[in-house]
Backbone as numpy.savetxt, mean C-alpha at the origin, in Angstrom:
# Nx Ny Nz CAx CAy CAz Cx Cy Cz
14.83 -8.03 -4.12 13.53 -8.44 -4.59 13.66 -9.05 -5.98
13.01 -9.70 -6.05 12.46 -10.80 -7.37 12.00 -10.01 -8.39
12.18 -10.17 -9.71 11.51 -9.62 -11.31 10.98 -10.14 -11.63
9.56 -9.59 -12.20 9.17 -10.69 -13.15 9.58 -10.76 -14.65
9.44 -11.60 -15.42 10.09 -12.10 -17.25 10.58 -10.75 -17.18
10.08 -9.67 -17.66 10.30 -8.20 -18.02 11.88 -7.81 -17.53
11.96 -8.07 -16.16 12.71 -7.55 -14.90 12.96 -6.55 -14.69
11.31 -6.40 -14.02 10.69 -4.89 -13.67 10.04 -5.87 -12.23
9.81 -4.92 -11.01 9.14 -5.13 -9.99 7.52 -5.73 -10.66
7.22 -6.32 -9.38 5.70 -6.91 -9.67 4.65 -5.78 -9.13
3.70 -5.60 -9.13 2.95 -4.26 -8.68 3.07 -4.75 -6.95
2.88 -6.14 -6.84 3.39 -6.33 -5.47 4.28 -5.52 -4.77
5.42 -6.15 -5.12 6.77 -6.16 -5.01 7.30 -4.16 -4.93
6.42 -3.58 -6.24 6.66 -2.17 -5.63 5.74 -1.21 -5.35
4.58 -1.78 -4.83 3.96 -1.55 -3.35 4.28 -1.47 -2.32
4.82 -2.65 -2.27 5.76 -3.35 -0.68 7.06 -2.23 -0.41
7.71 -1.93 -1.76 8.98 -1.29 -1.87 8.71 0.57 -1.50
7.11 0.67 -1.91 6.92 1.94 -1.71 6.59 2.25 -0.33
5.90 1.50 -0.21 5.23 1.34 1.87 6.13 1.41 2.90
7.36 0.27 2.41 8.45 0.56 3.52 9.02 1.55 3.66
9.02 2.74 2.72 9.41 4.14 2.88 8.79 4.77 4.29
7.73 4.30 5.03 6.77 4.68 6.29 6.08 6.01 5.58
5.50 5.95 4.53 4.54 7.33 4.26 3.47 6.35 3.85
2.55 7.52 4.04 0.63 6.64 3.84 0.70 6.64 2.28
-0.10 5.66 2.27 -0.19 5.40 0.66 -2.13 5.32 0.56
-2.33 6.01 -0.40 -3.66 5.75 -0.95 -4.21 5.09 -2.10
-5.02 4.92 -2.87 -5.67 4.39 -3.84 -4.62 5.24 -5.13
-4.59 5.92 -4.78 -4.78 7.30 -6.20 -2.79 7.37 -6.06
-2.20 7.35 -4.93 -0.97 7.40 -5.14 -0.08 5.35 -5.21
-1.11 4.59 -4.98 -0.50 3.15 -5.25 -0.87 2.95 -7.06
-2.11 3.75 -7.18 -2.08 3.61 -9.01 -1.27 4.16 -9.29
-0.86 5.40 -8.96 -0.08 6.52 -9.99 1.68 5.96 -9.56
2.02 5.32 -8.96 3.20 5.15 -8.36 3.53 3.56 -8.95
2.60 2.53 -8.66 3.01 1.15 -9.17 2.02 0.70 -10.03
0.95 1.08 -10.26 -0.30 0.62 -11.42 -1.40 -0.62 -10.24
-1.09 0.10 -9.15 -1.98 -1.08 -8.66 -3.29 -0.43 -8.65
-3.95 -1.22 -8.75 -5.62 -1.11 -8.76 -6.75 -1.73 -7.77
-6.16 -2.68 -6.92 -7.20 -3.26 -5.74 -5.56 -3.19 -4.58
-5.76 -1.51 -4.37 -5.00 -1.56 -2.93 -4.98 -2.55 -2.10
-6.64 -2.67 -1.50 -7.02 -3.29 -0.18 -6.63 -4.57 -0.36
-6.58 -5.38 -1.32 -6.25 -7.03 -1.68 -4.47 -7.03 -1.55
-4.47 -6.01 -1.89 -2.56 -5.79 -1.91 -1.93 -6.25 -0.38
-3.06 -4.77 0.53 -2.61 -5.08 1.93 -2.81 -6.08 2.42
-4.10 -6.81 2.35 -4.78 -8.09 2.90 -3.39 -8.78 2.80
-2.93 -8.84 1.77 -1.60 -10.14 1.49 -0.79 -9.84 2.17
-0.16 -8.28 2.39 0.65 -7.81 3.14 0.24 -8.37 5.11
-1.00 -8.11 5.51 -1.30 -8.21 6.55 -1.10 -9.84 6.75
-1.57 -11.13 5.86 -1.76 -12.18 6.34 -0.19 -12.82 6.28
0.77 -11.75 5.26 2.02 -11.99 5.61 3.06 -11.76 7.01
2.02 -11.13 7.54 2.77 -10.41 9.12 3.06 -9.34 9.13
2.79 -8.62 8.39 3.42 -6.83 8.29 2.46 -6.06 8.87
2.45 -5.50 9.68 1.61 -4.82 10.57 1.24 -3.15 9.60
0.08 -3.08 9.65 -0.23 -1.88 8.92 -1.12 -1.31 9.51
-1.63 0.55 9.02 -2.34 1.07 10.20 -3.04 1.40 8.91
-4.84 1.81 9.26 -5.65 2.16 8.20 -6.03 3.44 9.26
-6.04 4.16 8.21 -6.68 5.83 8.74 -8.10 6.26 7.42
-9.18 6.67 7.89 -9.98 6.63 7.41 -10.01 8.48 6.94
-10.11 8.35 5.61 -9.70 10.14 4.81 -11.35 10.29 4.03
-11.92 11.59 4.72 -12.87 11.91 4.29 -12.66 13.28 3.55
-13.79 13.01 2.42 -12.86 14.54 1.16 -14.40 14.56 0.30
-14.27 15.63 -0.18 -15.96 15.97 -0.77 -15.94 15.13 -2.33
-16.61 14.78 -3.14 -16.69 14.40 -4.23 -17.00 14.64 -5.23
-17.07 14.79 -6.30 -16.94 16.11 -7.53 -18.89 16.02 -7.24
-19.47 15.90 -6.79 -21.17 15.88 -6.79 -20.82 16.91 -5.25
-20.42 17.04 -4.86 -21.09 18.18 -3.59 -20.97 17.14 -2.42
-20.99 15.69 -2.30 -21.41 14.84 -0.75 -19.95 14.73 -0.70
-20.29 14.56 0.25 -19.17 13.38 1.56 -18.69 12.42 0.66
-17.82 11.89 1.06 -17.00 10.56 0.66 -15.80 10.53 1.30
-15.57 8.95 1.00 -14.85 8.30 2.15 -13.62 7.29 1.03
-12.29 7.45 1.61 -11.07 6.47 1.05 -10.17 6.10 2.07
-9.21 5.02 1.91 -8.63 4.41 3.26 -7.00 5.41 2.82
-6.50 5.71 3.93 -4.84 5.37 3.45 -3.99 4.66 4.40
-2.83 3.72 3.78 -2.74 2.77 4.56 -0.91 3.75 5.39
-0.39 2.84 6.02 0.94 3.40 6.22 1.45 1.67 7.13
2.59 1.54 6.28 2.89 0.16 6.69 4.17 0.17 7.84
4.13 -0.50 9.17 5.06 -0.18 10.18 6.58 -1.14 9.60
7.43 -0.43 9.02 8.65 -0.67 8.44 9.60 -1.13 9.98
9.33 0.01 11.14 10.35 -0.96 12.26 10.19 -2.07 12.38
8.65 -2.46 12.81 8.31 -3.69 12.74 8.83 -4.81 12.12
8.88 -4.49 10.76 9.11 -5.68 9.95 10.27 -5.78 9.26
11.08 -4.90 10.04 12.71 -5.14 10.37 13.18 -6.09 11.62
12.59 -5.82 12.38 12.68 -6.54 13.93 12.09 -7.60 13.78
10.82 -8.45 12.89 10.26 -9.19 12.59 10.94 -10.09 11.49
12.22 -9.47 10.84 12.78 -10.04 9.88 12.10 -10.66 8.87
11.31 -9.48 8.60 9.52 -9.72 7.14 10.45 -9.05 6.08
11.75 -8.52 6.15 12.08 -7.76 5.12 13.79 -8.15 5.07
């Protein structure tokens, strides 16, 4: 993978690097892990690149007492070995 000036990963770049591990990634572990901040735009790029990804919908209470709702993604790494995306 590519550096940017720094030559440090791009928040892209270790997103992508964290996903292919095949564990779900959420909002709260793609900030705390690469500093990303708009997951879903991350995957979008990932998806219109060909990488097949699965969304599972995680419901968890919210410091107020309701319901609430967050995605976690998990990106299919065989796939995009056999697809030669990687």
């Amino acid at each position: 993978m590519e550096t940017n000036k720094k030559g440090k990963l791009t928040q892209k770049q270790a997103l992508l690097k964290l996903m292919l591990k095949g564990k779900p990634v959420d909002f709260i572990k793609a900030y705390q892990l690469t500093g990303c901040t708009k997951l879903s735009t991350r995957v979008s790029e990932f998806i219109n690149a060909g990488f097949r990804i699965d969304k599972k919908v995680i419901a968890h209470e919210t410091r107020y007492g309701t319901k609430g709702y967050h995605f976690s993604y998990t990106l299919d790494a065989k796939h995009a070995k056999k697809s030669k995306l990687i």
